[in-house]
C-alpha positions, 0 to 999 in steps of 0.5 A: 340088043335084048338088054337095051329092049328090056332097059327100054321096056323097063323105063316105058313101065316107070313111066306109065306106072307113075302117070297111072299114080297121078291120075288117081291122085288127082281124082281123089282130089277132085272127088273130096273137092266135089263132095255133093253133100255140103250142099244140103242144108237151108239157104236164104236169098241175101236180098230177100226172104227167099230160101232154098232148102236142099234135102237130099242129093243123089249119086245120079246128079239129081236132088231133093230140094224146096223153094220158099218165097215165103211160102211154098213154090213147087220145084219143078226139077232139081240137079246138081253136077260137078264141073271141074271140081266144082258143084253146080246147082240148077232148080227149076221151079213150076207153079203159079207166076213161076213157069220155068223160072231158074236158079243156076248156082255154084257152090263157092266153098270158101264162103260157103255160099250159092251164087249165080244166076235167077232167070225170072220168066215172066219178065223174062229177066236174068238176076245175079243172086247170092245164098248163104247157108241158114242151117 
C-alpha cells in the first residue's frame, strides 16, 4: 500500500513539474513576442503627412509619444499594453480641433507596422489608419 501511494505521489510530481515547465516556456515566448521597445521610433500616417513619434515606453504601460500633422498636436494621453502577446497602442490627443480625438493601433510585427483605428471627434467619425516606420 505505501509503494503504490508513493508511485502515485511520484508520478502526480512529474506532471506538475512538467506543467510548471511549460508555463515558463510560454511566458518566455510571450515576453519576446511583447518586447514593448519596437515600437519606439517615428511613424508616418500612409495616407497623409501625419506622424507619430513614440520616445519612450514604461514598464507601468504608459509612454512617451508626439503627434504631428505637420506641426505639433498636444498628446493628451499615451498607453501601451499587451494583449495576447501582441502590442497595442492608444494616443489620445488634446488640442485645438483635437478634443479626445484617438488612435487605437496594433502593432503588426511582420510589416512593421501600426494599424487600427482613428476616431475623429469633431465629426465624430471613426478611420482605418495605417503607419509605417520612418525611423
Amino acid at each position: 500500500m505505501i509503494k503504490l501511494f508513493l508511485i502515485l505521489l511520484l508520478n502526480v510530481s512529474v506532471l506538475l513539474f512538467i506543467a510548471c515547465d511549460n508555463k515558463t516556456e510560454n511566458k518566455s515566448q510571450v515576453a519576446q513576442k511583447t518586447d514593448k521597445t519596437k515600437i519606439i521610433g517615428e511613424w508616418l500616417r500612409t495616407d497623409s503627412d501625419y506622424m507619430i513619434k513614440i520616445v519612450e515606453v514604461n514598464d507601468n504601460g504608459s509612454m512617451l509619444a508626439k503627434y504631428f500633422n505637420p506641426e505639433s498636436i498636444n498628446v493628451g494621453r499615451a498607453n501601451w499594453e499587451s494583449i495576447s502577446g501582441d502590442l497595442k497602442i492608444i494616443i489620445e490627443l488634446r488640442d485645438v480641433n483635437y478634443p479626445g480625438s484617438t488612435y487605437t493601433l496594433n502593432y503588426l510585427a511582420d510589416k512593421d507596422m501600426l494599424a487600427g483605428e482613428y476616431y475623429q471627434a469633431v465629426e465624430g467619425l471613426t478611420f482605418y489608419v495605417e503607419f509605417e516606420r520612418s525611423r
